[in-house]
C-alpha positions as CSV (number, residue, x, y, z in Angstrom):
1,X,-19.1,-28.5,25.8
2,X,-16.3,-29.3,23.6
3,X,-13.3,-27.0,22.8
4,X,-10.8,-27.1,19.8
5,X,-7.1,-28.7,20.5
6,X,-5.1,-26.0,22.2
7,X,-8.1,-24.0,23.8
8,X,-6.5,-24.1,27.3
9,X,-3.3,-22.2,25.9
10,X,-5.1,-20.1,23.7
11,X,-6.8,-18.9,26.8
12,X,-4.3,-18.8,29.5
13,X,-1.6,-17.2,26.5
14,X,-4.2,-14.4,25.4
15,X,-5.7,-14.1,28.9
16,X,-1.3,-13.6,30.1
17,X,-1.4,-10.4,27.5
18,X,0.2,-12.3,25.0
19,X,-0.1,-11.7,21.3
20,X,-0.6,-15.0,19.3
21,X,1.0,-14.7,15.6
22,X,0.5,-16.4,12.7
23,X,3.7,-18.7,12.6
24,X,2.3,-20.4,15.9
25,X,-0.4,-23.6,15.7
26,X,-3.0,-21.6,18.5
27,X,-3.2,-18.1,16.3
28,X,-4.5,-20.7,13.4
29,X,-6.7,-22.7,15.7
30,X,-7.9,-19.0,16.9
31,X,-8.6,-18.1,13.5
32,X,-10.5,-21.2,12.4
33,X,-12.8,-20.9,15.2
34,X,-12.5,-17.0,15.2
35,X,-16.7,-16.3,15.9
36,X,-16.7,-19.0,18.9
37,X,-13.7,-17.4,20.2
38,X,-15.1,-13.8,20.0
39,X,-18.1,-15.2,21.9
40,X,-16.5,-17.1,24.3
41,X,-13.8,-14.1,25.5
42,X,-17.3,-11.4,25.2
43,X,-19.4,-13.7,27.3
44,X,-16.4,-15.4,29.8
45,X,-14.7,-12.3,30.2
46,X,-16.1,-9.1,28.5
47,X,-13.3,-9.2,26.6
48,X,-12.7,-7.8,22.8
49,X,-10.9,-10.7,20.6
50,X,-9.2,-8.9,17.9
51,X,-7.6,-11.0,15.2
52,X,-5.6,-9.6,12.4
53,X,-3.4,-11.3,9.7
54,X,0.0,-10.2,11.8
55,X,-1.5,-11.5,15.4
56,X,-4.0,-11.9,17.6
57,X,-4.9,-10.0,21.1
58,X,-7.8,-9.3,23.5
59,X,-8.6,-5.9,25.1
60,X,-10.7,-4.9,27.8
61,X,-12.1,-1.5,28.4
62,X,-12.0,-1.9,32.1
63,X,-8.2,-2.6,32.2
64,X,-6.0,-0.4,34.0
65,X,-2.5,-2.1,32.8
66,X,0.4,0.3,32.2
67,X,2.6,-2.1,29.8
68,X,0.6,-0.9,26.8
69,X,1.7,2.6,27.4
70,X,5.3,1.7,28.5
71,X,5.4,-0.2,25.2
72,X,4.4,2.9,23.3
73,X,6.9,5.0,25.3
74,X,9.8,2.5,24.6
75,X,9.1,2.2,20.7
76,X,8.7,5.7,20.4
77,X,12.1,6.5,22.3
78,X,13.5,4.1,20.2
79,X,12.2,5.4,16.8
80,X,13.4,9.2,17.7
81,X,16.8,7.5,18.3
82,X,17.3,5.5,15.2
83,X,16.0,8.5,13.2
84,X,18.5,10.6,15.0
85,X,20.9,8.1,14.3
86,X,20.5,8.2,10.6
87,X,18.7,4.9,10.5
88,X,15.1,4.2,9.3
89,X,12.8,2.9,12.0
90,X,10.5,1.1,10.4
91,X,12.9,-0.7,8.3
92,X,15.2,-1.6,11.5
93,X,11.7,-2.7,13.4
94,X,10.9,-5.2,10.7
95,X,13.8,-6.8,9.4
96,X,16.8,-6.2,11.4
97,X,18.1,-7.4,15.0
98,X,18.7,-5.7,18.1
99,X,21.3,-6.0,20.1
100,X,21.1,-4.5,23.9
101,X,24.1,-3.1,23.8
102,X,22.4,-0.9,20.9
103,X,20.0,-0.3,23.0
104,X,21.7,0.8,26.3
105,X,23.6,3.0,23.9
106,X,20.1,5.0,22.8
107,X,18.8,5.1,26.0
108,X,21.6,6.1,27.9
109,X,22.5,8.6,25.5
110,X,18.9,10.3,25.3
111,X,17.8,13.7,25.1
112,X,14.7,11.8,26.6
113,X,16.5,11.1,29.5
114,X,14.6,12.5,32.0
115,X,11.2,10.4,30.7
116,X,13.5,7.6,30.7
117,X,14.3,8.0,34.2
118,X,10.5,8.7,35.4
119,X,9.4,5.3,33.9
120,X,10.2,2.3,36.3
121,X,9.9,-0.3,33.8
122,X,12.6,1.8,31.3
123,X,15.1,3.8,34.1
124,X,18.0,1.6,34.2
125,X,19.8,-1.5,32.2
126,X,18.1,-3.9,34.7
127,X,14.4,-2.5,34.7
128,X,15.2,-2.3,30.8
129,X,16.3,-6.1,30.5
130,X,13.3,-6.8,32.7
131,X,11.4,-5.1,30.5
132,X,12.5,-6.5,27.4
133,X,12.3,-10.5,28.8
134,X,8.9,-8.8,29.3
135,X,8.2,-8.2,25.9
136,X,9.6,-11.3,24.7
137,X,6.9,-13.6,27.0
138,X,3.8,-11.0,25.3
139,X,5.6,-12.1,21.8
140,X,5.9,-8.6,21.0
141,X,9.9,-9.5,20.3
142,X,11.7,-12.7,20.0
143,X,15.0,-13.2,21.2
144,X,17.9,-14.3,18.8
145,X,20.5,-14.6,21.9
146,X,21.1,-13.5,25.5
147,X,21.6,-10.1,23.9
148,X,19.7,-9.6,20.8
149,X,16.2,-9.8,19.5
150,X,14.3,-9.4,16.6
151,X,11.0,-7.6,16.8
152,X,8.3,-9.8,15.8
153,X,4.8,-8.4,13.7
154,X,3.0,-7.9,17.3
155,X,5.2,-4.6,16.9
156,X,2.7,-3.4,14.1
157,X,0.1,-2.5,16.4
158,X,2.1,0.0,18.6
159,X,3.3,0.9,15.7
160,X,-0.6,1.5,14.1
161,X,-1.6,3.1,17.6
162,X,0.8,5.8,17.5
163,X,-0.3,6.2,14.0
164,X,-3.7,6.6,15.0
165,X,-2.8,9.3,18.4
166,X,-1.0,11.6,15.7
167,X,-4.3,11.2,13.0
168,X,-6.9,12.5,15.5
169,X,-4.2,15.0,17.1
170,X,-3.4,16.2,13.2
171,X,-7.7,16.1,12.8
172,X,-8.3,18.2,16.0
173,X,-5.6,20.5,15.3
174,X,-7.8,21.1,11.6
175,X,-10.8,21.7,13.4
């Protein structure tokens, strides 16, 4: 069986959590080959391939990883802040950088605190600049320095998740 160039690191990157995005040479060899790929992660794995125009993931029902969640919990915390703070979220997420300084600062400071401190990977400065070398290996940010990053457009779908929580909460509250 032959496989496109860059099939091995398609694999192992999407298989590692990561989220390919369009600026990188596998999310286009992903995309060119999109229906092989959604049979080949289905039938290999029993995985979902999902492939939008900001990045490309796979999902599995069966998986019981807690980064997802942590993820959600760490934007969120981060959007209440900024809002707090005067600042608009979405604008900062997309086009500005972070430093972790900035960061610390929110974190530290949060009415959220005692969430902050219940959540290993988000507790203290060193689980959070674990955390956050964590999210630059998923490609969920991309780091600018030894202190700053940029989010990159993986952010969109923890951003459209959240989105989606408060849509069925609004449509149950309706009901």
């Amino acid at each position: 069986m032959e496989f496109p160039n860059h099939h091995r690191q398609i694999v192992e990157d999407l298989m590692a959590g990561k989220f390919l995005l369009p600026q990188e040479r596998t999310y286009q060899v992903l995309k060119d080959h999109e229906q092989s790929y959604t049979y080949f992660f289905k039938a290999s794995f029993n995985y979902e391939l999902r492939l939008t125009q900001d990045y490309a993931y796979v999902v599995s029902e069966e998986s019981q990883e807690m980064l997802s969640r942590d993820i959600c919990i760490f934007i969120a915390l981060l959007s209440y802040e900024l809002d707090r703070d005067g600042k608009n979220f979405l604008e900062r997420i997309q086009f500005s950088e972070f430093e972790m300084e900035e960061i610390e600062n929110y974190f530290t400071n949060s009415s959220y605190i005692d969430l902050i401190l219940s959540n290993k990977q988000l507790k203290d400065a060193d689980s959070r600049k674990n955390f956050i070398n964590t999210l630059n290996r998923r490609n969920i940010i991309e780091k600018t320095g030894d202190n700053r990053f940029v989010f990159t457009s993986a952010h969109k779908f923890f951003v459209d998740f959240a989105s989606d929580i408060v849509k069925y909460e609004n449509a149950e509250k309706e009901e």
